[in-house]
C-alpha positions, 0 to 999 in steps of 0.5 A: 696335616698339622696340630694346634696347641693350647697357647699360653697367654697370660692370665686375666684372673685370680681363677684362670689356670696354668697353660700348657706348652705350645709347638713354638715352645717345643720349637725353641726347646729342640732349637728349630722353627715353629713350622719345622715342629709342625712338619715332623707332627704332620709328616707332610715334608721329610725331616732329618732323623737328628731333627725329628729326633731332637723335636720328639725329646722336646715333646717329651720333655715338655709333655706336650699334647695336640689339642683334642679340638684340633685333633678332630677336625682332621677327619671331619668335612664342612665342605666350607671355605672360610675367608677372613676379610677384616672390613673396616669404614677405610676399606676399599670394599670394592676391590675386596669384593672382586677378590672375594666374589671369584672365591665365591665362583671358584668355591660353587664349582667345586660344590662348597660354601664360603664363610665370610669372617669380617670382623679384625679378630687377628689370631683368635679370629683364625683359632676360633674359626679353625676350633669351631670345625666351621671350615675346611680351609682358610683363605686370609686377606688384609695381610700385614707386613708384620702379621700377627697371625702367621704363628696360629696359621702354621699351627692350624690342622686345616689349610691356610693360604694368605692373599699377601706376602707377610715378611714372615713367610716361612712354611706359609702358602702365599699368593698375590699380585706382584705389586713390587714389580708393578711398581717398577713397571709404572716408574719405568714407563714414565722413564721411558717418555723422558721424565726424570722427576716423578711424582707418586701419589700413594696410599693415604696415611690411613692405610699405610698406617694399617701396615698391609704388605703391599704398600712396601712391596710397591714403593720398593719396586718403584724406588728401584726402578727409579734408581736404575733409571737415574729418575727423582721420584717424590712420594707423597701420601695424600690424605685427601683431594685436597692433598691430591690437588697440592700435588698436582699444583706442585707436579705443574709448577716445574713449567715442564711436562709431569709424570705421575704415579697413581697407587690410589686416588684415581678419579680425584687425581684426574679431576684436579687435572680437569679442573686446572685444564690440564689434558692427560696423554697431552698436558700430563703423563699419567699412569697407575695401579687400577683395576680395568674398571677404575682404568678405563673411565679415564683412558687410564695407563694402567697395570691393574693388580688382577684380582680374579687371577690371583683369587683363582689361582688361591682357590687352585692351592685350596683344594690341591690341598684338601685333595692332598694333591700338593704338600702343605706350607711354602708355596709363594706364588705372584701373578705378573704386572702388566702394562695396559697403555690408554690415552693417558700418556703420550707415545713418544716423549715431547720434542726437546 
């Protein structure tokens, strides 16, 4: 288990005081990384004697000290799993649910209770749930790429396990659903039926500029996929139907069959088809990342991102770590894409 240690952060006042040395200055003292500090206070994971050796004269050095606070919640229980699930007006709150209700389930089984922390706090949202002995562990969601709470995660005295892979992963528990390789997978299903042009509608401006981790992950899968393949993927980032209906007049206006790819805008994309008269699985291939319940509605051809599966499997690392059955940090896990075929695509490609 490991220690928090008082962060220094710059002062706002005449009055405030000097901080004390945090483990990632005792990181860059002893010439190691922050979570490698962290194993040699935790004793979790075996350290080289020269690396535990060069880490203890650091602390020596710096005098630094655990917090007092996090030092106590090592032996006390909540039987609480806090879950911090930023909720913004943007947020498709129904896919956070899905993943926050099979936490909900996963938690009652095993006797503990959920608290929600929906406000964007970042860093000081994770300290001062963790420092309020509030939790037992803490289950992250909204991951960005450059996430700026992955530093406070290795420091916390409680598991953390992140829904997400930040590109800063190291001594991390993260699990998710392979969104990289869902994208590849959409790419060459439309391949397959003959297509050589694609079109993808992918999340809006308002969310990639959030720089949440899955929408590279996806669109690097995709523009592999279509590389190998030898397909023209066109990426658009619609902001609204009435983009998603310039993207369809476009996708039309080659006189040949489209293929699309929908990472979002599921029902707008299909009633601007509706409206030009145009018929999916006829007219039109179209295929997608949905959840089933999105999917199915429209005969959809879909790979949907799993959530209960990967929320389950979240709840799993939880608690082997609280149980001590497993170390703590490291652990990446991806729950695999899986094409699901509707009536959305043809079976075979067009005649010639």
């Amino acid at each position: 288990m490991t220690f928090a240690g008082i962060r220094r952060r710059p002062p706002t006042t005449g009055d405030d005081v000097p901080k004390g040395p945090t483990s990632a200055d005792v990181a860059r003292e002893a010439g190691v990384s922050q979570s490698t500090v962290s194993y040699v206070m935790s004793g979790k994971r075996p350290i080289s004697p020269e690396t535990r050796r060069r880490v203890q004269d650091a602390i020596d050095r710096l005098t630094y000290e655990p917090h007092a606070g996090a030092r106590a919640l090592a032996g006390h229980r909540t039987s609480t799993v806090a879950v911090v699930v930023p909720v913004d007006p943007d947020s498709s709150v129904q896919r956070l649910m899905v993943f926050v209700e099979e936490i909900l389930l996963a938690a009652r089984r095993r006797d503990h209770d959920v608290l929600l922390v929906t406000a964007d706090e970042g860093p000081a949202g994770l300290r001062r749930v963790a420092g309020r002995s509030l939790c037992d562990a803490l289950v992250v969601m909204g991951v960005g790429t450059d996430d700026d709470r992955v530093d406070v995660a290795r420091e916390l005295p409680l598991p953390v396990v992140f829904i997400g892979i930040p590109d800063d992963a190291e001594g991390l528990d993260c699990l998710d659903f392979d969104f990289e390789a869902a994208g590849g997978l959409l790419v060459a299903e439309l391949a397959d039926l003959g297509h050589r042009t694609v079109d993808v509608l992918g999340w809006g401006p308002d969310v990639t500029a959030q720089g949440v981790n899955f929408v590279p992950r996806f669109e690097r899968g995709a523009r592999t996929a279509a590389a190998e393949r030898g397909v023209e993927l066109r990426w658009h980032e619609p902001a609204g139907e009435p983009d998603v209906g310039r993207v369809v007049d476009g996708a039309l206006a080659s006189g040949e069959v489209p293929g699309l790819v929908l990472a979002t805008a599921v029902p707008a994309t299909f009633r601007a088809l509706a409206d030009r008269g145009r018929r999916p699985g006829r007219d039109v291939d179209v295929v997608g990342l949905a959840l089933d319940a999105e999917a199915e509605p429209h005969g959809l051809t879909a790979t949907s991102p799993r959530p209960r599966d990967v929320s389950r499997r979240v709840m799993e690392r939880v608690f082997a770590l609280l149980d001590g059955d497993a170390p703590p940090g490291g652990e990446r896990e991806l729950a695999p894409a899986v094409l699901l075929r509707r009536r959305s695509t043809r079976t075979t490609p067009a005649a010639g």
